[in-house]
C-alpha positions in Angstrom: 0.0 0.0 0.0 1.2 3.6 -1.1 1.6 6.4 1.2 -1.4 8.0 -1.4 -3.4 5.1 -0.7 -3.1 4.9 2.9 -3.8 8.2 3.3 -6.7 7.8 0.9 -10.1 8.9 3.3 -12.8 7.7 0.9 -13.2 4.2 -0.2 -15.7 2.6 -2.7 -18.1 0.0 -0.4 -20.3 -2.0 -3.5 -24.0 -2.0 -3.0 -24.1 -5.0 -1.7 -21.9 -4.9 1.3 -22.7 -6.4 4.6 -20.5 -5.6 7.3 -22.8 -8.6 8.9 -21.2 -10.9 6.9 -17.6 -10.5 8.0 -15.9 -13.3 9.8 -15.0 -12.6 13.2 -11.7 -14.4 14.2 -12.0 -16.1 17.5 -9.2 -16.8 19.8 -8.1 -20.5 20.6 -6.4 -21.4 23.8 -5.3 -19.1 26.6 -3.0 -15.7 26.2 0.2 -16.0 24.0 3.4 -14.3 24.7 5.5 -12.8 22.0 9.1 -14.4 23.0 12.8 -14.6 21.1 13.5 -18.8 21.4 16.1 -21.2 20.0 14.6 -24.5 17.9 15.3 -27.4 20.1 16.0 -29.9 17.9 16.6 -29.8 14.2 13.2 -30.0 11.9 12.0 -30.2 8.6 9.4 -28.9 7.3 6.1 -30.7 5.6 5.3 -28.4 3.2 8.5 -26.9 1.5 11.1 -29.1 3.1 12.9 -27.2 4.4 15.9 -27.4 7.1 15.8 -26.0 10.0 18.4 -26.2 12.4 18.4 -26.4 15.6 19.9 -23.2 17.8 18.0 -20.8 14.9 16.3 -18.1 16.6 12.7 -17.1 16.0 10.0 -14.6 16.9 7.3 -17.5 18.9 3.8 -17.2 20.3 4.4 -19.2 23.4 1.0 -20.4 25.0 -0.2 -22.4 28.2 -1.1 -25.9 27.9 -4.3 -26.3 29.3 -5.1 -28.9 31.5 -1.6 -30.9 31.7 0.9 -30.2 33.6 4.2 -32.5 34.9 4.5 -32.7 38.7 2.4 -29.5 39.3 5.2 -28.2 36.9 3.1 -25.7 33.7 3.7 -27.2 30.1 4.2 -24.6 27.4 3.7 -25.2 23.9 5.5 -22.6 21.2 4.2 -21.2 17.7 6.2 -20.3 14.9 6.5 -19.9 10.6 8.3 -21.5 8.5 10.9 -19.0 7.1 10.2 -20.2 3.8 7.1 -21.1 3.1 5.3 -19.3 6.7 3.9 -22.5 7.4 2.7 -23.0 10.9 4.8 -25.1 13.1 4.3 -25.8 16.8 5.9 -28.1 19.4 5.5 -28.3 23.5 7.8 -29.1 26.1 8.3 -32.4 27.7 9.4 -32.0 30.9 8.9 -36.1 31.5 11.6 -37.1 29.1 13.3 -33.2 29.5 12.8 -32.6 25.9 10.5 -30.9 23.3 7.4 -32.8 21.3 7.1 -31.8 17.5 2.9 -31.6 17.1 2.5 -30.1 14.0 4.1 -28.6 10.6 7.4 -30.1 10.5 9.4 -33.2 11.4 12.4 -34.4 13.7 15.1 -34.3 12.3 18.5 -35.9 14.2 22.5 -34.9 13.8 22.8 -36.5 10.4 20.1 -35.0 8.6 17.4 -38.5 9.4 14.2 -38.8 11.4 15.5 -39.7 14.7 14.4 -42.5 17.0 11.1 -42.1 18.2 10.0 -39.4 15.8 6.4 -39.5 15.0 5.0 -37.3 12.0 3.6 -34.4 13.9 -0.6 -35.2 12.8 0.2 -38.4 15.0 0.2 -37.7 18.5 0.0 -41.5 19.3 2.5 -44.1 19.7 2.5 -46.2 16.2 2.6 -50.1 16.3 5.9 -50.6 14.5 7.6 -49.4 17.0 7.4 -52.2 19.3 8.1 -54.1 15.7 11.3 -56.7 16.6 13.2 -56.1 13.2 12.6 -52.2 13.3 14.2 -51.9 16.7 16.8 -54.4 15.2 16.9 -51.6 12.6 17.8 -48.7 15.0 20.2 -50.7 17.1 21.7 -51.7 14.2 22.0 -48.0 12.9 22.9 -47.1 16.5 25.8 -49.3 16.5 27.1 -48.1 13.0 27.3 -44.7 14.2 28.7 -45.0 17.2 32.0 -47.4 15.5 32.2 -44.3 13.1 32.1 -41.8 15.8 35.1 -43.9 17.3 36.8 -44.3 14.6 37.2 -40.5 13.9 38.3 -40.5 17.6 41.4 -42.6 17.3 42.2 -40.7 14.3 42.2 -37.6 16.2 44.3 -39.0 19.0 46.4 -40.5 16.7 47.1 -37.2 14.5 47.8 -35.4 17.8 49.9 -37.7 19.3 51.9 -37.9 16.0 52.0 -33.8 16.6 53.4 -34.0 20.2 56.6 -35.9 18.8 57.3 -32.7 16.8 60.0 -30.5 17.5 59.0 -27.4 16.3 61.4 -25.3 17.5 64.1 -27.6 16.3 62.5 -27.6 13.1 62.2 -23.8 12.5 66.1 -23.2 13.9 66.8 -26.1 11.1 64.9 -23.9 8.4 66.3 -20.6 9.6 69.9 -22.0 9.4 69.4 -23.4 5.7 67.8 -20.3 4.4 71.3 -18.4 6.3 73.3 -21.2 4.0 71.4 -20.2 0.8 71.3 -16.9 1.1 75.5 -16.8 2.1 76.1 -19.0 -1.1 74.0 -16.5 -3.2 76.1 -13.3 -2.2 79.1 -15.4 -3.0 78.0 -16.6 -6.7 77.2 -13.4 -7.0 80.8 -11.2 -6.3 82.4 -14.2 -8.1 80.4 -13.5 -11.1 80.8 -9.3 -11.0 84.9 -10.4 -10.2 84.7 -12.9 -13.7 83.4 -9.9 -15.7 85.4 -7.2 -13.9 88.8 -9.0 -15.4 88.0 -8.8 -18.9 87.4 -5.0 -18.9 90.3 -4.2 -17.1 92.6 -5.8 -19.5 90.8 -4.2 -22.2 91.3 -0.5 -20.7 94.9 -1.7 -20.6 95.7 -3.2 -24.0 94.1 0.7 -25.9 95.3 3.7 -23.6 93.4 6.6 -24.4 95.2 8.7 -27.3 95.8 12.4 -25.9 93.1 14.6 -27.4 95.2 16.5 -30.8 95.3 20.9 -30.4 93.8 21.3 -33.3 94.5 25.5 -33.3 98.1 24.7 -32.4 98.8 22.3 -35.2 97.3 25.0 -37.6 99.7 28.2 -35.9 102.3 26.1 -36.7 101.8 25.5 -40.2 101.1 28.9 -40.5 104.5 29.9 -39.2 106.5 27.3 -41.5 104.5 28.2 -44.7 107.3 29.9 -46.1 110.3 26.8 -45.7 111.4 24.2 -47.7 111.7 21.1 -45.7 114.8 19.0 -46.4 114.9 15.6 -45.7 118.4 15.1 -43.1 120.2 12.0 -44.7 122.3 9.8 -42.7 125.1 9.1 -45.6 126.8 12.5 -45.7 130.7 12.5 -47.0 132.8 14.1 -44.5 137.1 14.4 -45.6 138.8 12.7 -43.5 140.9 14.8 -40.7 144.6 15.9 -41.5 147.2 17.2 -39.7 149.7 19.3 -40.6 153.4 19.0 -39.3 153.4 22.6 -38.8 151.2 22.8 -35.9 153.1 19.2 -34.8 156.1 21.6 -34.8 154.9 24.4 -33.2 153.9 22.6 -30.4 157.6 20.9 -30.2 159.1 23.9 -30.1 
């Protein structure tokens, strides 16, 4: 409904109405309480199937169940939806067996996802007559005893896997890994100088084998060409013809003398 709508102050009644005619809704039962409450147990439900699990939370109408009680102690019975299909499902307490009864709407489920033992369809309040059948309760003993070999298997595993666990140094073990990555990480940095040393060699030798020609003066070169425009070069030759050296007797006799 819009916010036109409900505001709306005239509305169309046909020519034939009866306010007569209207069912009146009559109230079953004594007072019901609005209260927040857990599902007991997990259910299913009859008309849409589905799961509900027990610990879900739900908005119930919890009522007063009239003329039982337990020991002078009041039994209460709950009301709820289905989330699903808001189908109405109810169940009671049963303080004699300290446990809930499923009445209507839905049926027990157990831990694994069956009907469990002594679930009745919730339209059947009254014991059924296969239940005192021998090969049914050979049935559920059977299934009993299936389950509770599984459940112990899974128990020796556990207690195996941890005792396999205590045996486990694990400080030992991370001081081993700690130490190992030191190793790998020491032989790394040494692969690594040796390889910049190996390439390192090669260069050196290279800078020493071609020494760097000075840089030429270009403007110098050319003022000296300039100056020495005017001369003929003569190339000196190493063959020159010299007399040989003589000596007089003259200066011999000078010298005598």
């Amino acid at each position: 409904m819009t916010g036109t709508e409900r505001k709306c102050f005239q509305k169309y009644y046909p020519s034939d109405f009866d306010p007569a005619k209207i069912p009146r809704g009559t109230k079953s039962g004594g007072p019901k309480i609005v209260q927040r409450v857990m599902t007991p147990f997990n259910m299913q439900c009859n008309s849409c199937s589905e799961n509900i699990y027990k610990g879900r939370k739900f908005n119930m109408d919890r009522e007063k169940v009239e003329g039982e009680d337990y020991l002078g102690l009041k039994l209460f019975r709950f009301h709820m939806k289905c989330p699903k299909w808001l189908s109405q499902i109810s169940f009671r307490t049963d303080l004699e067996n300290c446990d809930y009864k499923c009445e209507q709407g839905a049926k027990r489920l157990n831990s694994d996802g069956e009907e469990g033992v002594g679930i009745r369809n919730f339209g059947d309040v009254k014991d059924s007559e296969d239940v005192l059948d021998p090969i049914t309760l050979l049935e559920r003993r059977t299934k009993q005893s299936r389950r509770e070999m599984k459940a112990q298997e899974e128990l020796e595993g556990i207690l195996e896997a941890n005792s396999g666990k205590e045996g486990v140094d694990a400080i030992g073990i991370l001081k081993a890994e700690e130490v190992l990555k030191n190793k790998i990480d020491e032989e790394e940095e040494e692969r690594m100088v040796k390889e910049l040393f190996r390439k390192s060699i090669p260069e050196a030798k290279k800078i020493q084998k071609t020494p760097e020609k000075p840089p030429i003066d270009m403007k110098r070169k050319n003022e000296q060409k300039e100056r020495f425009a005017g001369f003929k070069l003569v190339k000196k030759t190493s063959s020159l013809s010299y007399p040989p050296a003589t000596f007089s007797s003259a200066y011999l006799s000078d010298d005598s003398d």
